[in-house]
ZAMARGU-4260 file (C-alpha; in steps of 0.2 Angstrom, whole numbers, plus 5000, padded with zeros to 4 digits):
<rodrens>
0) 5000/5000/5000 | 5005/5016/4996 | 5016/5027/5011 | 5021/5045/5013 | 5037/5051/5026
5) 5031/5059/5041 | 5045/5067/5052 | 5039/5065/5072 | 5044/5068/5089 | 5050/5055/5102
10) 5051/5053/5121 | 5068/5055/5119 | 5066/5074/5110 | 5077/5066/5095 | 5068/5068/5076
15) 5060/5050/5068 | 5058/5047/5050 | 5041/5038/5049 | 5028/5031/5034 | 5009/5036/5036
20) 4997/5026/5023 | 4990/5035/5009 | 4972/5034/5014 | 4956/5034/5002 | 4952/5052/5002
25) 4935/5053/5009 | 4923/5068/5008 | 4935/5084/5006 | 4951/5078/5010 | 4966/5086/5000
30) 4982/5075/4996 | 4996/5087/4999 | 5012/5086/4991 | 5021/5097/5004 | 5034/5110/4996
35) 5039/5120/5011 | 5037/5122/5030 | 5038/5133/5042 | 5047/5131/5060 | 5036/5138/5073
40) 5041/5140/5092 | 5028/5128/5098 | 5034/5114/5087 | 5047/5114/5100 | 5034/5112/5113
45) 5030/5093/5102 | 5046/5087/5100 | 5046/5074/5114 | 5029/5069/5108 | 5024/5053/5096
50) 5017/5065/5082 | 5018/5073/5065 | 5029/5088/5068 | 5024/5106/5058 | 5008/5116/5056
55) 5016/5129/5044 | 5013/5119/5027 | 5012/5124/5009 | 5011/5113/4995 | 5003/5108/4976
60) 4987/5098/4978 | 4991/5080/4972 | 4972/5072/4972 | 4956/5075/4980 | 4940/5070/4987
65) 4925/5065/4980 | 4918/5081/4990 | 4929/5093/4984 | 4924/5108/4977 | 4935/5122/4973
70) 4952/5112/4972 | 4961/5101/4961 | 4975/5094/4956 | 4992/5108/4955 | 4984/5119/4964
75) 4997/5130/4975 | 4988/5129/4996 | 4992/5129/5014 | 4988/5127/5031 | 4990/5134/5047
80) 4988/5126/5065 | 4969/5123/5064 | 4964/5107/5057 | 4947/5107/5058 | 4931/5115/5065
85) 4914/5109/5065 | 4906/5123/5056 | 4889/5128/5062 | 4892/5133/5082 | 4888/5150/5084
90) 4907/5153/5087 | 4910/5147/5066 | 4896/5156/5058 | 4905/5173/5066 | 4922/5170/5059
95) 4929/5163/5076 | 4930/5147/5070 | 4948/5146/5081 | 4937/5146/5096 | 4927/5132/5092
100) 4924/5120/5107 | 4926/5104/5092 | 4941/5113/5086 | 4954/5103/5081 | 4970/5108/5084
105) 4990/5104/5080 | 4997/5095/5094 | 4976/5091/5099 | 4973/5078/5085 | 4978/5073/5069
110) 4995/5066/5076 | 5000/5055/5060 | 5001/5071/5050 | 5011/5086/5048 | 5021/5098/5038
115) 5037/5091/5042 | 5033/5077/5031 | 5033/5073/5011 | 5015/5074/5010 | 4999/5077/5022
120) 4979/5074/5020 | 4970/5089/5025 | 4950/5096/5025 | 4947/5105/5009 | 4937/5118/5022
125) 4954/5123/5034 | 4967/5125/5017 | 4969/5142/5008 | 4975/5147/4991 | 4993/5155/4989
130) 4994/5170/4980 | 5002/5170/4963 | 5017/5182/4970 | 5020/5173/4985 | 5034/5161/4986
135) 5031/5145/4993 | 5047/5149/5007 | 5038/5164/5009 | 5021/5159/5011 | 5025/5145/5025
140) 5030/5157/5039 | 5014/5167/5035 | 5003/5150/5039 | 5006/5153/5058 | 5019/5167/5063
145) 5007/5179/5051 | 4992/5173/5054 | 4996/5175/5073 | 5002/5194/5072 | 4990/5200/5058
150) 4974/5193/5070 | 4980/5202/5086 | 4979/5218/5072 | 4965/5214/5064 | 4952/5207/5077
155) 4950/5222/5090 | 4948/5238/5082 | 4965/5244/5078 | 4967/5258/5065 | 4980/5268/5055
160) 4979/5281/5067 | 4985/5270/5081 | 5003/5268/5088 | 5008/5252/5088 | 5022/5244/5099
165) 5032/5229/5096 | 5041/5220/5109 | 5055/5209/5101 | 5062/5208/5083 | 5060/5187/5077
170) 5049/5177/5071 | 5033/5183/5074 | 5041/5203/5078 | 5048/5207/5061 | 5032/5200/5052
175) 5022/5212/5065 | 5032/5227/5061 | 5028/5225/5042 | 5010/5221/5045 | 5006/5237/5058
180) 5016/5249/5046 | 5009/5242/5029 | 4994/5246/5040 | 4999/5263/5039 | 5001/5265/5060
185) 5017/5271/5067 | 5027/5258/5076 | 5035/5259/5090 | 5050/5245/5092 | 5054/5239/5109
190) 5071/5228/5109 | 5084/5222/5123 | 5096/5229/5112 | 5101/5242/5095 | 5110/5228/5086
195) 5093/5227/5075 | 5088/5244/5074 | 5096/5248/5055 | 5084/5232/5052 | 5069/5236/5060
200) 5067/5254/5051 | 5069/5246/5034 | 5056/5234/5038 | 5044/5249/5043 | 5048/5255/5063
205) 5045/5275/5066 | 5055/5272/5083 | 5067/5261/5092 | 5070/5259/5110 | 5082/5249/5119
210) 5077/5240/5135 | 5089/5232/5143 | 5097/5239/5159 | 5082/5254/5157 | 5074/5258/5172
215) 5064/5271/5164 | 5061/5272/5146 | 5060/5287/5135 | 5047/5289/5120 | 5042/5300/5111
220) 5022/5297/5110 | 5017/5283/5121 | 5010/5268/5110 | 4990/5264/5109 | 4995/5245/5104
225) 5009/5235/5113 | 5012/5217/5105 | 5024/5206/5113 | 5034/5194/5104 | 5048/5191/5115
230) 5052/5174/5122 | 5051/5177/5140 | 5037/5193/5148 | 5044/5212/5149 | 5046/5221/5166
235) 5030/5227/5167 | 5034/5243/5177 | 5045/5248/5164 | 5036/5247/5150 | 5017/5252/5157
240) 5025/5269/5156 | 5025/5270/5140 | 5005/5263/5136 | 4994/5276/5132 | 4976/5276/5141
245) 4966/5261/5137 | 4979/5252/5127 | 4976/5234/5120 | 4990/5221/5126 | 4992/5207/5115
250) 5004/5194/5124 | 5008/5181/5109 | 5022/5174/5118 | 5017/5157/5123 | 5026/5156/5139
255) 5023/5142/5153 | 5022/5152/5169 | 5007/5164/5173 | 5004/5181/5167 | 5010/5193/5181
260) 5008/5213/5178 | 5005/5228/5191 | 4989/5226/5196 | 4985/5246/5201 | 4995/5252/5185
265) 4982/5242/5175 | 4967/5246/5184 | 4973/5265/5183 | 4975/5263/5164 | 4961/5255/5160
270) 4972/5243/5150 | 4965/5228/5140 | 4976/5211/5141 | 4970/5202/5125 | 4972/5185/5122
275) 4972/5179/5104 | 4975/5163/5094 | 4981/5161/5076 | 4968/5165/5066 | 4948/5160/5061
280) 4948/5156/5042 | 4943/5174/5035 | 4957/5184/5045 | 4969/5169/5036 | 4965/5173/5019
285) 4965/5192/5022 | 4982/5191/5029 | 4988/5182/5015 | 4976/5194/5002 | 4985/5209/5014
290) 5003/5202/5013 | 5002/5200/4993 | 4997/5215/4990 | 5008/5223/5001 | 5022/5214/5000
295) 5028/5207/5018 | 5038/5194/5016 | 5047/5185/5031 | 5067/5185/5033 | 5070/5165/5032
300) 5084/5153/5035 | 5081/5138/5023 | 5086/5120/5029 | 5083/5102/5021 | 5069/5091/5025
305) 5077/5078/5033 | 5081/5072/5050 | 5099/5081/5052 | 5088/5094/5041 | 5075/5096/5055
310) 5086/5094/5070 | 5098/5109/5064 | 5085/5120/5060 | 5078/5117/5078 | 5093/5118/5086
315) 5096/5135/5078 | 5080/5142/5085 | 5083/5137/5101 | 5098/5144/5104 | 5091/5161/5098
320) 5102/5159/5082 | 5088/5159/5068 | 5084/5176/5058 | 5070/5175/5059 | 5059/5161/5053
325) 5068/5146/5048 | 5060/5136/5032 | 5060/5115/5028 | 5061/5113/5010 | 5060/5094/5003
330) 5076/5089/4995
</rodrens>
């Protein structure tokens, strides 16, 4: 029977090269041939898990179901880090399809596939087009990283006229600066140190402001919007200062101890602390409508897909060595 490669975790953290079954493609599955594939942060979180590794995949359509209805065959598609959702809770029919309580999830279900792999069998509902202009190296950070950002930006009311702070200058940060000045706002960069500040005005920052060692902060117009993308949270005291009156908080880092801020500062403030996940399935194809037309495109390392491939490429970003989205490419 036919196989595909799957690349996995293990208990022992260390990359497997395994077969998955080509299935019968049932209802409106999509047999992907995968081209490219993003490296997230949370694929880091799997790695010690018995599952197909990568929710960051773009490839060409290689056959379909009997339910499929706008695919076929060649066509150029991705996907992101939702599977599947069921469609009709209230949650689906108002484009929060992310939220829904049958949601399937990477990491959740679906263990057997991933974009770390030579192919994958996806829903024809959760897959979007690639625009013609887009690369597919370019396109697979987008799938996550910018879906991620671009929902924070685009979900609660942000406008132009907003100033917009960005805390950290990697995977997701140099993809949020883009977005947020392509969005016409001003944005404000917050980094530990200048060593990327030459870097961060050419991809769109009005301002830059070192942090580290700073017990007070000096900024020329406090910031309406404040997006952390850094790997660890901020002190809080220090960067309050610099939040404008009822400022929205969007803490994307995924970090695994609680949320801690100044309580009185954020009453006082009348701060918003927004969570927010990936995308719902029309912000997706916006961000990647947005990002063609505007032209963001990640900085990307590209590495093999392969064991040592994989392995490297995660070994980089760990270390805090990738600039900024590293990006599997099948050999």
């Amino acid at each position: 029977m036919p196989t595909f490669t799957v690349f996995k975790g293990s208990k022992e953290g260390k990359i497997v090269q395994s077969q998955t079954t080509k299935p019968d493609l049932t209802d409106d599955q999509v047999l992907i041939k995968v081209t490219a594939s993003g490296l997230c942060g949370t694929d880091e979180h799997y790695k010690h898990v018995d599952m197909g590794l990568g929710h960051e995949g773009v490839g060409i359509v290689d056959a379909t179901g009997p339910n499929v209805k706008n695919l076929q065959k060649g066509d150029r598609v991705g996907w992101g880090y939702v599977h599947w959702s069921c469609g009709t809770c209230d949650l689906c029919l108002t484009g929060r399809d992310q939220y829904c309580s049958q949601v399937q999830r990477y990491g959740e279900a679906n263990f057997d596939q991933g974009s770390f792999a030579s192919h994958a069998v996806w829903n024809e509902s959760h897959i979007f087009r690639i625009p013609d202009n887009m690369t597919d190296v370019e396109a697979a950070p987008l799938m996550c990283g910018g879906a991620t950002v671009w929902t924070a930006l685009q979900s609660y009311n942000i406008k132009s006229t907003d100033r917009v702070g960005v805390m950290g200058i990697g995977g997701l940060g140099h993809l949020a600066i883009q977005f947020a000045a392509k969005m016409g706002c001003e944005v404000v960069v917050f980094s530990s140190s200048d060593s990327k500040k030459d870097e961060a005005m050419k991809l769109g920052a009005s301002e830059f402001i070192v942090t580290k060692g700073k017990k007070e902060l000096e900024i020329s117009k406090k910031v309406n919007v404040l997006v952390v993308t850094t790997s660890f949270n901020p002190d809080w005291s220090v960067i309050l200062p610099c939040l404008a009156p009822q400022s929205f908080i969007f803490p994307l880092t995924v970090d695994s101890g609680d949320f801690a801020i100044p309580q009185v500062p954020l009453i006082v403030g009348g701060y918003t602390i927004q969570g927010s996940i990936v995308a719902s399935r029309p912000i997706h194809r916006s961000m990647l409508n947005f990002a063609s037309h505007h032209s963001v495109k990640p900085i990307t390392m590209e590495f093999p897909m392969t064991v040592e491939g994989i392995t490297n490429a995660m070994d980089t970003l760990r270390e805090g060595r990738m600039k900024y989205r590293g990006v599997l490419v099948p050999q």
